[in-house]
C-alpha angles and dihedrals in degrees: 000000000000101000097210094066089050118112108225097206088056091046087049089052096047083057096053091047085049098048091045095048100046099045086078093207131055122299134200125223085261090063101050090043081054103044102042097034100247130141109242094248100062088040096062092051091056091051100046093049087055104048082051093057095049104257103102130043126204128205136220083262088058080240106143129228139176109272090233115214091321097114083044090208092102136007089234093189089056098037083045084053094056093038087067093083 
């Protein structure tokens, strides 16, 4: 893909999506900053929006998962699956 037409912030999505689903167990807001680079700050924005949307859950621990098949629009863990290329 042409760099120059990529959306970052969809690129930096895509990552979070990728570091919570392949972690293959529950992750705080300090793993995924970690793991994808991010400060926590905007970590925490990305998780949040996406928790908003439906694709993430958080527990009463603040620890992030796929949402599974809940929002019924994509099967994430198999879209995150696919997204590891």
């Amino acid at each position: 893909m042409d760099e120059q037409y990529a959306l970052k912030t969809v690129g930096r999505a895509f990552a979070v999506l990728r570091v919570v689903g392949q972690a293959g167990a529950p992750v705080t807001l300090s793993e995924v900053s970690a793991a994808s680079g991010m400060s926590t700050t905007i970590a925490f924005r990305f998780l949040r929006t996406l928790e908003a949307e439906g694709y993430l859950r958080r527990d009463a621990q603040k620890r992030y998962t796929l949402a599974q098949g809940e929002t019924g629009e994509l099967g994430l863990a198999a879209g995150v699956a696919l997204l590891d290329r």
